[in-house]
KOLNUDREN-649280 format. One record per residue: x, y, z of N, C-alpha, C, O in turn. Coordinates in steps of 0.02 Angstrom, whole numbers, plus 50000, padded with zeros to 5 digits. Atoms other than C-alpha are relative to their C-alpha. Layout:
BEGIN
XYZXYZXYZXYZ ...
# end
This chain:
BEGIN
500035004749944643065571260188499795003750063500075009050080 500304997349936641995574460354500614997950067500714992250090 499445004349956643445573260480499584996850075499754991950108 500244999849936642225574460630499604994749978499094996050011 500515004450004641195559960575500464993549956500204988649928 499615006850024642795548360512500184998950063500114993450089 499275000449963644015552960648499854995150069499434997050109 500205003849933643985538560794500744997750031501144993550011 499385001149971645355540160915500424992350040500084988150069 499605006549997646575525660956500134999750079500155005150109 499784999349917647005521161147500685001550014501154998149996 499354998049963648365529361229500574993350019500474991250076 499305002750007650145516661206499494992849953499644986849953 500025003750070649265507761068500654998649947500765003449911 499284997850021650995504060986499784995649912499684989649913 500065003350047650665500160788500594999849958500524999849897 499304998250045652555501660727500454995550038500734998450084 499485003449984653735485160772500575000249958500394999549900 499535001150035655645485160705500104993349997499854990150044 499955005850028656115469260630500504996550051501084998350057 499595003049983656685456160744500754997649988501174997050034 499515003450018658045448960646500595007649963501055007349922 499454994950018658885467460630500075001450099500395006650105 499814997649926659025469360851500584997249996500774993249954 499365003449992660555465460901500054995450065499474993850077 499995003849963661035454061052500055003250071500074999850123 499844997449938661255466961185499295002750027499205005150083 500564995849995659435472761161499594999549955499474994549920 500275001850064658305480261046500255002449964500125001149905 499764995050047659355493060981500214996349952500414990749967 500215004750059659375487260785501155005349984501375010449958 499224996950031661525490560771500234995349950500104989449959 499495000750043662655487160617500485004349985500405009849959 499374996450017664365492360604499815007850056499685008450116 499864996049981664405508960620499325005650021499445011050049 500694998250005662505514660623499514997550046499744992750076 500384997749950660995516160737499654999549973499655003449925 500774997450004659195512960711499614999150063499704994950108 500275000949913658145515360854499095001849975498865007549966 500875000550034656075511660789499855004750078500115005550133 500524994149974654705524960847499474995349995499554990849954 500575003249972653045517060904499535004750010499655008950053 500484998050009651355524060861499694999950087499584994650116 500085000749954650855530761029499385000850014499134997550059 500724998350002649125537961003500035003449934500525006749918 500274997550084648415543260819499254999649993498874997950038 500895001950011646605543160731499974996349946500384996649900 500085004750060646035531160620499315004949927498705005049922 500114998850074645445538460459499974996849931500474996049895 500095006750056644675526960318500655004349931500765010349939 499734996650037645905531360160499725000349944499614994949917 500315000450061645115537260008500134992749947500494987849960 499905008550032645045522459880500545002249960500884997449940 499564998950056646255532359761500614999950057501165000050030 499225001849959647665530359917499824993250021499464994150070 500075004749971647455514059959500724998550022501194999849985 499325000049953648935510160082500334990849941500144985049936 499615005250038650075498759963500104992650057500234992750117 500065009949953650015476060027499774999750056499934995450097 500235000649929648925482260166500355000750047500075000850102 499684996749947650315486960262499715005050057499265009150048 500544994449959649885496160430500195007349983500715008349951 499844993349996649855515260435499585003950042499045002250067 500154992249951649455530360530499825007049956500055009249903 500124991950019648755547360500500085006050023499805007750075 500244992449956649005565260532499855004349950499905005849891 500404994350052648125577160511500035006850046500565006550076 500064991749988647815597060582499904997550087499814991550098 499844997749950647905601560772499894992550037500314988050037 499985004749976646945589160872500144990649977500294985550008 499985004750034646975576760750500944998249959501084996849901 499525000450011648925575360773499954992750010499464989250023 499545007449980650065558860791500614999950048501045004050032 499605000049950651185555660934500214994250003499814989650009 499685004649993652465543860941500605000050048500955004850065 499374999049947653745536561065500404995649997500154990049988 499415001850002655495530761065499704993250011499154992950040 500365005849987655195511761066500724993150029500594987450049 499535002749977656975504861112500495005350027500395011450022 499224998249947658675509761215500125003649941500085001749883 499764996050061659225524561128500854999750029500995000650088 499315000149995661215523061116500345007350035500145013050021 499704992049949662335537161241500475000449927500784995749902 499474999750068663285545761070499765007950011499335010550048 500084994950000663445561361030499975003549917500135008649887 499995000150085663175559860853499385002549980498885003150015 500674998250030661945566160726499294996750000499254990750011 500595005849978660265559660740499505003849936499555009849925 500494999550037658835559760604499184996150011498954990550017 500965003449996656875558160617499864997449927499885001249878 500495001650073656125548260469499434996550001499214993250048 500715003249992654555542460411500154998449930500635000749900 500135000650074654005534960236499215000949984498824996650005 500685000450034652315540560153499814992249975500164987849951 500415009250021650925523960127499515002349978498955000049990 500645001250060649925530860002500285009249980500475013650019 499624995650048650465544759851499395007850027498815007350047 500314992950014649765563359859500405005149944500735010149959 499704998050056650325567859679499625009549990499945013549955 500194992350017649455586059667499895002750064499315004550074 500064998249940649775591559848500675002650023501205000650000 499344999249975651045600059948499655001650074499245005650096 499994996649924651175598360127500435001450037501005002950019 499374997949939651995601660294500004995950065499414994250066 500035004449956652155591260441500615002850055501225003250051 499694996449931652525599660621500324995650027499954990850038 499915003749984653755590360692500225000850088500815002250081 500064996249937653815594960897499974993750041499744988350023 500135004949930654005585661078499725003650034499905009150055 500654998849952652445586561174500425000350069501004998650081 499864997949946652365592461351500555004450008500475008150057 499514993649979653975604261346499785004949954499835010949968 500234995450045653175611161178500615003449954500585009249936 499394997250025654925613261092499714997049908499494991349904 499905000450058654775613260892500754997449972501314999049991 499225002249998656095603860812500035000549910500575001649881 499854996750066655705606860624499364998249944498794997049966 500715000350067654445604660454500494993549982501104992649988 499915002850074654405590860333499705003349940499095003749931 500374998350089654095597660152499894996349975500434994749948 500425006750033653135583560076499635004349924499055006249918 500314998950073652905589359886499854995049948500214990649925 500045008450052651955577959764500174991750018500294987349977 499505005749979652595563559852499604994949987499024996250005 500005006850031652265546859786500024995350080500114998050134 500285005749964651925530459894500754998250021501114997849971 499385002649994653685524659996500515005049983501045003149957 499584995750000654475541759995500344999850055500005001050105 499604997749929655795542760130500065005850016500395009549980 499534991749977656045559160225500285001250077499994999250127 499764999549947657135564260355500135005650010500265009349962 499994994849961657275578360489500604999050026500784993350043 499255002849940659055580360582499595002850035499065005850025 500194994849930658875586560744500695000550052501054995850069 499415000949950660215592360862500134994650049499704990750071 500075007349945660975579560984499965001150054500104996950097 500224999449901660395590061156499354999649968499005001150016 500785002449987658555586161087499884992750004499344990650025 499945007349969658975567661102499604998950060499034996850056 500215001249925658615566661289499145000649995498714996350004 500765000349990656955573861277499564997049956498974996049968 500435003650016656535565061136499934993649998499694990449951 499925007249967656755549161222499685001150053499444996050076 500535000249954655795555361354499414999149975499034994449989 500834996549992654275562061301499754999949916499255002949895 500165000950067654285557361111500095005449960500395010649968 500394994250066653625566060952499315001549967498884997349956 500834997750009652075574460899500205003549940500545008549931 500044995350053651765576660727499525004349967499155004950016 500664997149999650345587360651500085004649930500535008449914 500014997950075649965592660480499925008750006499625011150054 500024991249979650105613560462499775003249939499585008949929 499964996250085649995614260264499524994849961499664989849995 500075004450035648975602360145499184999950019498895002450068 500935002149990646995596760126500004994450028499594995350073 500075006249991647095579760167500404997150044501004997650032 499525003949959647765569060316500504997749928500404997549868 499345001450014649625563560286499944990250012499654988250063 500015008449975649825540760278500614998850007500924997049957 499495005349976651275534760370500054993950019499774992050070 499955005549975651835518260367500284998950079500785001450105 499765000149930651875512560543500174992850017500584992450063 499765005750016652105494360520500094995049937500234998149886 500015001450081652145481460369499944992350010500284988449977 500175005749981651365465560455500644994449976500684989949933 499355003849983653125459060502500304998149976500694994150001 499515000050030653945459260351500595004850015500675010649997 499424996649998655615462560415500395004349970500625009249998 499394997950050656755466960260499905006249981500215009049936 499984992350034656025484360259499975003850037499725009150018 499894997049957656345490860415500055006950009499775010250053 500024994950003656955505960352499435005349986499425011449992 500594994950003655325511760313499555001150035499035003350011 500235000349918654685511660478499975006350037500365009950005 499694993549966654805526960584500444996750028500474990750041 499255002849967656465526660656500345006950017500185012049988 499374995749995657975537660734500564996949963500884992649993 499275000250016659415535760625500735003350018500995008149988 499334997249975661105538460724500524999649963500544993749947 499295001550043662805539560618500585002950043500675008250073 499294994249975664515541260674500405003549977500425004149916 499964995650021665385552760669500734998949956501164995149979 499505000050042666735555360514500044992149986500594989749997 500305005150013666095539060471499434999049948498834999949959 500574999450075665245536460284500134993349966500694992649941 500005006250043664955518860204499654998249954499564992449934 500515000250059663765524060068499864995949976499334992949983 499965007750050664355510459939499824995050033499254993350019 500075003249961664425498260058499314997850030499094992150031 500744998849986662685503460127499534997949941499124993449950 500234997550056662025507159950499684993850006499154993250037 500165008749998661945486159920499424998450039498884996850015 500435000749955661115484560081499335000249984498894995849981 500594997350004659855494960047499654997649941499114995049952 500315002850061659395490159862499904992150022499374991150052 499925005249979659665472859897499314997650055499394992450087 500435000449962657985473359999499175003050000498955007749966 500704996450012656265477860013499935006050015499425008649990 499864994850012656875494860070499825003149917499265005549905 500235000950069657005496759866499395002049981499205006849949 500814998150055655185494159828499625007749994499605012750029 500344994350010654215505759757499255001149958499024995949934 500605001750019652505511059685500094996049947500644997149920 500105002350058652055498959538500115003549950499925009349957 499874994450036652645506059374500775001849974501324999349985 499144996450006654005517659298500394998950069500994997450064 499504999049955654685518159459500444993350035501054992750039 499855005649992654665500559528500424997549955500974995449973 499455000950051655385497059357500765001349988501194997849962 499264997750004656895506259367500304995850051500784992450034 499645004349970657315497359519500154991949971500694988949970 499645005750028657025480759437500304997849959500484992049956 499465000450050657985483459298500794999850023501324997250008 499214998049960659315489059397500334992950017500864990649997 500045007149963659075471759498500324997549949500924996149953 499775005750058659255462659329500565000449964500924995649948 499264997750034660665472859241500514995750047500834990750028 499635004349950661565466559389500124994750014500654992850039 499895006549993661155450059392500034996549938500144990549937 499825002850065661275446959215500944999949973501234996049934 499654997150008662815455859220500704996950038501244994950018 499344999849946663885453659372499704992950031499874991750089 500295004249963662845437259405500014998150062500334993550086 499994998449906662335442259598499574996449998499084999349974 500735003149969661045429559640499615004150052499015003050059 500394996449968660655443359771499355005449985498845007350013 500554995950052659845454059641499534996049976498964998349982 500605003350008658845439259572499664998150059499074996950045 500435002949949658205433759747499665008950026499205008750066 500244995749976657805452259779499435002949942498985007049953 500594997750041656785454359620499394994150021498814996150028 500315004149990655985438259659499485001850058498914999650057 500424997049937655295447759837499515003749997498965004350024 500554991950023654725463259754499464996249947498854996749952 500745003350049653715453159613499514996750053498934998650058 500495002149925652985442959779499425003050003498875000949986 500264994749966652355459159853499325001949952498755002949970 500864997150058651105463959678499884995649971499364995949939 500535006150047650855447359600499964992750040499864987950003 500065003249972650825435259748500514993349976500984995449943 499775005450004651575417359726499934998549959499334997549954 499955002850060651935411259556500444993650010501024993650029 499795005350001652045391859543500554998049942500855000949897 499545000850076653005381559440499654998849951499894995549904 500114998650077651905384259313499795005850003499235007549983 499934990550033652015401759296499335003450004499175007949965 500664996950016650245406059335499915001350082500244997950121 499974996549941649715416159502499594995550035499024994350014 500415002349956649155406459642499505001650055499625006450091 501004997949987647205407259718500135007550058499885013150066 500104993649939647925415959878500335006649963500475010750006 500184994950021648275430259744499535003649947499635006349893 500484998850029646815434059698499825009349989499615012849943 500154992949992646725451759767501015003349947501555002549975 499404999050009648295458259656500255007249994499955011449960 500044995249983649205471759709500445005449940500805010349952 499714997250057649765477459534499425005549971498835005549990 500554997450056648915489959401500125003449942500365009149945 499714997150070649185493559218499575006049987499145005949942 500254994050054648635511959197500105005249985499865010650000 499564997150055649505518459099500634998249975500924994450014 499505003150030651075515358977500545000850022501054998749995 499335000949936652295519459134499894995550039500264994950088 500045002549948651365506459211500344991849971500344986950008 499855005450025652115492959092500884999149985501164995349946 499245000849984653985495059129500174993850042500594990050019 499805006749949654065480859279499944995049939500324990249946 500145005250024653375470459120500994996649964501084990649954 499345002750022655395468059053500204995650044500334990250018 499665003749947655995460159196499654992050013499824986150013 500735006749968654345449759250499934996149908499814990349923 499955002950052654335442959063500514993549984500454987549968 499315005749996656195436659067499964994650059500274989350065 499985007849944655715426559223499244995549974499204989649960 500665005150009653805421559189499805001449942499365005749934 500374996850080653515422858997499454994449980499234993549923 500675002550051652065410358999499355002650047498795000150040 500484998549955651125420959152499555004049950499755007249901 500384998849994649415425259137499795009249972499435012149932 499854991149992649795444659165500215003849934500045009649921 499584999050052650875444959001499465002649952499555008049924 500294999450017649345443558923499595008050000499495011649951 500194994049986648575458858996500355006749984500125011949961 499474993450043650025470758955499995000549927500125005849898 500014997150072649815467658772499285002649975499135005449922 500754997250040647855470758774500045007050015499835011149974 500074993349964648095486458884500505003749946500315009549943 499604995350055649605493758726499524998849939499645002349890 500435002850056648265486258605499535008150004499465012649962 500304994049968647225499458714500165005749979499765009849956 499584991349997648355514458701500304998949925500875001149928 499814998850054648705511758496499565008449951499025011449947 500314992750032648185527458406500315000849940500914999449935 499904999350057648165531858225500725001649974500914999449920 499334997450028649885539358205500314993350024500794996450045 499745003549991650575523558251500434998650093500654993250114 499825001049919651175525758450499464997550033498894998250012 500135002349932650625518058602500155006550065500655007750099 500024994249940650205532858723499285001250042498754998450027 500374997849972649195539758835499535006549977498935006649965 500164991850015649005559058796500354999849927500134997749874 499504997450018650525564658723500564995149980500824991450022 499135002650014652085557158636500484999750042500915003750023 499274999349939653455554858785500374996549996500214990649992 499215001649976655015550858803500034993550040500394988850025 500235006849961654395537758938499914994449944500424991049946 500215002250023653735527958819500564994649947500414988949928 499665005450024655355521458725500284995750075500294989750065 499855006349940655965512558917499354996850019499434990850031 500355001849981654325509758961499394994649958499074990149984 500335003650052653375502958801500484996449972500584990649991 499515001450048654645500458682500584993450034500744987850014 499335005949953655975490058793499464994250027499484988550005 500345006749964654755479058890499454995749935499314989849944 500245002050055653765475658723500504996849959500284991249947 499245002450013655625470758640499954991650067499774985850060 500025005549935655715459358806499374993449960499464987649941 500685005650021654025449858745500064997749935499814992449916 499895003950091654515447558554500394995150022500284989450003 499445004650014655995439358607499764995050029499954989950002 500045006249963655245426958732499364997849996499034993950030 500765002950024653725424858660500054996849941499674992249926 499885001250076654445423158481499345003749954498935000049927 500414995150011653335436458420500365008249957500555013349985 499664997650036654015445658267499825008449987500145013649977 500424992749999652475458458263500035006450062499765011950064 499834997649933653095463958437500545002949991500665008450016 499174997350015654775466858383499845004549950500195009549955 499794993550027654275478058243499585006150008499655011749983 500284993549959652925487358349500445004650044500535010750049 499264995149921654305492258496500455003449946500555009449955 499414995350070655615497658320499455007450002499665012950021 500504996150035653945507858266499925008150092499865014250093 500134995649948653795515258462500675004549999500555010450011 499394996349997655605522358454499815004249935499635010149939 500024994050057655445529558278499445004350009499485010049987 500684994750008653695537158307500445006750054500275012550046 499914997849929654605544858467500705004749987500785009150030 499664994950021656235554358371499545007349991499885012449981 500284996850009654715565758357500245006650057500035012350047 499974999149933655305572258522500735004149980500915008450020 499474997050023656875578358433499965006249965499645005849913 500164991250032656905599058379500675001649994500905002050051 499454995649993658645606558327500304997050076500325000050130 499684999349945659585594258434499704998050054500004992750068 500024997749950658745595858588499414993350016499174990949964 500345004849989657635582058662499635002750035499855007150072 500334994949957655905587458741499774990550024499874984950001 500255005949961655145574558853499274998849988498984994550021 500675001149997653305577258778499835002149919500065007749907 500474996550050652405580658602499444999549980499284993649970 500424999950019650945584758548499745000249938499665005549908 500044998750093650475579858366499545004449985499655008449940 500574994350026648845589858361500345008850001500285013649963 499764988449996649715609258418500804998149955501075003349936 499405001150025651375601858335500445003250037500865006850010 499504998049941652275606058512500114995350049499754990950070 499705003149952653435600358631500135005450056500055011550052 499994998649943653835602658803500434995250043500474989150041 499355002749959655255600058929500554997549987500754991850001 499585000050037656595603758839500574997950053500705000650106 499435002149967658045593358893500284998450071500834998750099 500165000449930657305589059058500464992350003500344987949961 499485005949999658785574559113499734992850023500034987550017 500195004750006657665563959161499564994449942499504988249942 500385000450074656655562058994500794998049952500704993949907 499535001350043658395560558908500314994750018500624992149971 500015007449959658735545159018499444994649999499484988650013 500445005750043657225537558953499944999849929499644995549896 500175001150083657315541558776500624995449979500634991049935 499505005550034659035533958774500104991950036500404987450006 499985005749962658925519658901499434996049945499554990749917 500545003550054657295515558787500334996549941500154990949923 499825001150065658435515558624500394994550043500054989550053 499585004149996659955505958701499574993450020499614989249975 500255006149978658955491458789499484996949948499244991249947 500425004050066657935488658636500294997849931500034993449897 499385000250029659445489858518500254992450014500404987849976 499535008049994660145474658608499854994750009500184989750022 500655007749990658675462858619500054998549938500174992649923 500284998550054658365469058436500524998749945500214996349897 499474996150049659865472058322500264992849949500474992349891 499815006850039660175452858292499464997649945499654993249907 500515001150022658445452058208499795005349954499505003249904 500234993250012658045468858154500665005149962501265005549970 499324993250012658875483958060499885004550028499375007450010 499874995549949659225495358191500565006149983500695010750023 499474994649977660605506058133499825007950001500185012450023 500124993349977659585521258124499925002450059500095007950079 500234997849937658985520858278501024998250067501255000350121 499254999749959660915515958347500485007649988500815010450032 499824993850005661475532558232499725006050056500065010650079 500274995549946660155541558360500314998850051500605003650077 499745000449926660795532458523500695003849999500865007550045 499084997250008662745538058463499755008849994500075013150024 499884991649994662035556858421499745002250076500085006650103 500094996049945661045560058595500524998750042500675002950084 499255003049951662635550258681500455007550014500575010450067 499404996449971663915563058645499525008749986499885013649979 500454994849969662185577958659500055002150055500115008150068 500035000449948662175573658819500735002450048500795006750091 499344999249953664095571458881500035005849989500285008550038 499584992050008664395590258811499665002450060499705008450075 500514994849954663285594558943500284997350068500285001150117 499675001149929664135583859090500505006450030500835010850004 499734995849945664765592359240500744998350038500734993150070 499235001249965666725592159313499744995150049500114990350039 500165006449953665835579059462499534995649952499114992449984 500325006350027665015567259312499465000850014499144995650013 500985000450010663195572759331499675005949980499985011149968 500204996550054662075581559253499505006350032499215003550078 500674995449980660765596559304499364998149979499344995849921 500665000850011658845594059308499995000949930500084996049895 499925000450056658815601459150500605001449971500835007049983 499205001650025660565597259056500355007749995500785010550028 499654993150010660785613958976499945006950036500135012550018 500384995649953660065623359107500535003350066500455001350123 499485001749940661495628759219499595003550098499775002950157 500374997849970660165637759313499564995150055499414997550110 499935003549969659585621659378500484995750040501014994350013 499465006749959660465608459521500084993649966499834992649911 499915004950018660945593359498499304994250016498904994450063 500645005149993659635578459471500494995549998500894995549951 499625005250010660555563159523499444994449994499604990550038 500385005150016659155550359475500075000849916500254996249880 499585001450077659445557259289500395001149973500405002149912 499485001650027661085556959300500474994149990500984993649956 499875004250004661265540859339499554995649963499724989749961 500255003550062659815535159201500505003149932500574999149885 499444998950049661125544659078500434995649993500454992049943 499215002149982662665537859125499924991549987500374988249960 500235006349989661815520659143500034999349916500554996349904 500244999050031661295522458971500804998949960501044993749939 499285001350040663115526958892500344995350005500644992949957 499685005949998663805513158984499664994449960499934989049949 500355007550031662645501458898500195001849948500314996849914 499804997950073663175511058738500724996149980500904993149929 499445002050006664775506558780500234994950008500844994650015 499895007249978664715488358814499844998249941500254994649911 500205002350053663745486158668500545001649930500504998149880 499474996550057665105494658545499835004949969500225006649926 500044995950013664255507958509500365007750008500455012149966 499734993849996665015521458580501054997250024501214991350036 499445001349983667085522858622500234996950066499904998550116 499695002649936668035513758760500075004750062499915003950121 499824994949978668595528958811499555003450053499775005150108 500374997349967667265535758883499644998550056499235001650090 499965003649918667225523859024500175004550073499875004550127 499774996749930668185535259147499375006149988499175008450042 500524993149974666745550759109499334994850047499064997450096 500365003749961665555535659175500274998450080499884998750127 499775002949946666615529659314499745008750034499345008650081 499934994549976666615549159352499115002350025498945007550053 500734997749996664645549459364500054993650066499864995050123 500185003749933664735533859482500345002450058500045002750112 499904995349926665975543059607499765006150008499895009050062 500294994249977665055558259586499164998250039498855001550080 500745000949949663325550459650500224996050076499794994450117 499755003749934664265541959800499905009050051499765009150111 500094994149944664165561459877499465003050017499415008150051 500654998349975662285560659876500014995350045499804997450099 500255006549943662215543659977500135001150070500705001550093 500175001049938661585544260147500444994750033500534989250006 499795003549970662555537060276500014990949999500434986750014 500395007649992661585520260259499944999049943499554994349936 500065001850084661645519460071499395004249976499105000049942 500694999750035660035528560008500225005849953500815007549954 499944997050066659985539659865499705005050014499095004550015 500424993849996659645558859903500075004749923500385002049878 499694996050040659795573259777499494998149941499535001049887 500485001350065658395566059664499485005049983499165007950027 500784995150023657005576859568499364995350023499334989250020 500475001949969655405574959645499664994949922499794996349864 500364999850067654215563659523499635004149975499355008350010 500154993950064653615573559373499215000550013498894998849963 500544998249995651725578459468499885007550014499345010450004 499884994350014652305594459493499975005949975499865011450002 499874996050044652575602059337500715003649984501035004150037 499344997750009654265610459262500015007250054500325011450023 500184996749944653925623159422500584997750034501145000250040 499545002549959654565609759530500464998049981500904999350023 499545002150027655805601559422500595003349998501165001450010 499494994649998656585617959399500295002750070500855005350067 499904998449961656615621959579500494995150032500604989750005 499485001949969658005617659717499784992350026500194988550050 500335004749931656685603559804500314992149977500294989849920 499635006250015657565587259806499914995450056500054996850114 499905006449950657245568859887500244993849992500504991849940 499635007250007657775551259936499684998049966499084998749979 500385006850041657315538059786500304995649992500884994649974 499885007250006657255522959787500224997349917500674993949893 499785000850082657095523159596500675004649987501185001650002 499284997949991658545533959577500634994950020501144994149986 499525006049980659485519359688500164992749943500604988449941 499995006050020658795508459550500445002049916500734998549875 499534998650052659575517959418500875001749998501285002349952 499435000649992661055519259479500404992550014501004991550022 499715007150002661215500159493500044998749946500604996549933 499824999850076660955499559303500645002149975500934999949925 499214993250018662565512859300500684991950015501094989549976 499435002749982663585499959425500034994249956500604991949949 499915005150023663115485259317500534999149942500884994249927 499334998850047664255491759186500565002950020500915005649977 499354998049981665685496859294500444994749994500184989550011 499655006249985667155484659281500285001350065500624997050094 
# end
């Protein structure tokens, strides 16, 4: 990209970042609940930069760019910042993915020239949250005189969402100051909030998926109508307005979905059980029709682990509500092809039939899809189907796995790895996973309190405001990063851990 022949500067208090009316409060604009503080940042001057076609900024939402020295972004306080003396956090959310990239983002107040810290932006995916603290004597000045951010590390301008054409309910992904008080934590409380909203969404896909499963466990479960009206928002957002006859209406024509690849057919479980005579349904079975290959799987490359939640379960989903028998014993056929993945024990998250090797041995997130795959297809399946081999597998990786839990109920990146941290996105696709074991009768009663013990152990990642830190970056990386300390907020993570609460009593 020619920067000097894209870059066309914006006018000085151009403001492209509004907080959501219906979160101000009555004294102002400051956006208060309870015990918490958001105070929106306002695009003060930036450059406009077309975005390659492979980032396209997700529902056209607005965004911003930065990029290297002059070609920074400067933003300024945009409401009454509250007199406190409490912690304060800078955040932003990425609006379009840079999966084979690592950057840095200077974060500094112009005119005094004070540095206030980096973002590390690794691999990051579309709707990543990240936050900066900053002491509370840089408050003042940065209510004066703003923030200036400026890329220091990376090839490619950085896309921040800077508005989201006045859809309120996602405020949080806005630039913002987040204030908290002090000795004051309402995680759980928060947690809701936050899922419960377009906060939540996420790219199309494995990831989106996890949240709407989560959504549905919940509302199938604990019947929250809040969870069905919040999946109902997020389907909105990529498949526009679906009438009452189940087929997408004209004004979505442009749709902001895309099946490619067999992580991209996870949202299909959910979106099935509500619209099983849409249009779309259709397209997910030509696109696995697509990805069939001689040995009998549905893949891409490689054999993965993905592939029993992501094929296998949402394919299960379509036998049943389609009445489609050949469906039901393709998704059986995706799990058994997929024990392949099994060596002495040990679950790898990848194989290769041609070198007859695996890879990512007992990576916790891969073991959270091989068994979330088995259990949720198990219980669509089991009334129709003979399943008990594949239930003997869910009961052996079950108690694989617990030997490997941790005194706080969660698990390390990689399980047996003590060498790795904790991954709380697959420790709460684990945990999620046993509890479904355990509802279903598969596994013992008993083993309820090591679950309960995984849901109060992820309550000490949650952010003040509910969000879900402590997660492994997504898997663009390589077992590099996986293995390393680098950890962020997910949304998917949030959504697997609603799967977890749906089986708490």
């Amino acid at each position: 990209m020619n920067r000097t022949d894209t870059i066309k500067y914006l006018s000085i208090g151009f403001a492209l970042s509004i907080l959501c009316p219906s979160c101000m409060s009555k004294n102002g604009n400051l956006n208060q609940k309870g015990n918490r503080n958001y105070v929106s940042l306002a695009v003060r001057s930036s450059y406009h930069v077309e975005a390659p076609l492979k980032q396209e900024i997700p529902f056209s939402w607005e965004a911003f760019a930065v990029g290297y020295n002059e070609h920074c972004a400067y933003l300024k306080v945009n409401e009454s910042v509250p007199e406190t003396d409490n912690r304060c956090k800078i955040r932003l959310t990425t609006a379009s993915s840079f999966h084979n990239d690592k950057k840095k983002i200077e974060i500094s107040i112009p005119t005094v020239e004070t540095i206030l810290g980096m973002l590390d932006l690794q691999h990051s995916p579309s709707f990543q949250i990240s936050e900066l603290t900053i002491d509370k004597e840089q408050v003042p000045l940065v209510k004066k005189h703003g923030i200036r951010l400026k890329l220091i590390d990376g090839q490619e301008p950085v896309y921040f969402f800077s508005g989201n054409n006045n859809r309120n309910e996602s405020h949080i992904l806005l630039p913002h100051l987040f204030f908290t008080e002090n000795n004051t934590h309402k995680g759980e409380e928060e947690y809701f909030d936050r899922l419960y909203s377009l906060n939540s969404i996420q790219d199309f896909g494995w990831m989106e998926g996890c949240v709407l499963d989560g959504l549905w466990q919940i509302y199938t479960r604990k019947k929250a109508s809040t969870a069905l009206e919040t999946i109902q928002a997020h389907l909105k957002l990529f498949f526009g307005e679906i009438t009452d006859s189940q087929e997408m209406s004209a004004n979505a024509e442009e749709k902001n979905y895309k099946i490619s690849s067999i992580e991209s057919t996870l949202p299909f479980a959910v979106f099935a059980n509500l619209y099983p005579e849409h249009p779309a349904l259709k397209d997910v079975e030509d696109f696995w029709n697509s990805k069939l290959k001689s040995h009998g799987g549905i893949v891409d490359y490689s054999i993965t682990a993905e592939g029993c939640y992501t094929v296998a379960y949402p394919m299960a989903v379509l036998s049943k509500v389609l009445k489609r028998p050949d469906l039901a014993a393709m998704a059986l056929q995706q799990l058994r092809i997929r024990k392949k993945l099994v060596e002495s024990g040990n679950v790898y998250l990848r194989y290769y039939p041609d070198k007859n090797n695996r890879a990512y041995k007992n990576w916790a997130r891969g073991i959270s899809w091989y068994m979330l795959g088995l259990i949720r297809t198990i219980s669509i399946l089991e009334e129709s189907e003979d399943v008990n081999d594949l239930k003997e597998e869910f009961i052996r990786v079950s108690n694989f796995a617990l030997k490997h839990q941790k005194s706080d109920g969660l698990w390390n990146c990689f399980i047996d790895d003590e060498n790795t941290i904790t991954d709380t996105s697959g420790s709460a696709g684990i945990a999620a996973a046993i509890a479904s074991g355990i509802s279903q009768g598969l596994l013992d009663q008993s083993l309820k309190d090591r679950i309960l013990q995984t849901w109060n152990g992820l309550h000490s990642y949650l952010t003040e405001d509910g969000l879900l830190t402590g997660a492994a970056q997504s898997n663009s990386g390589g077992q590099a990063l996986q293995r390393s300390d680098y950890r962020v907020i997910s949304q998917m993570g949030m959504g697997l851990m609603g799967q977890l609460y749906a089986y708490i009593d």
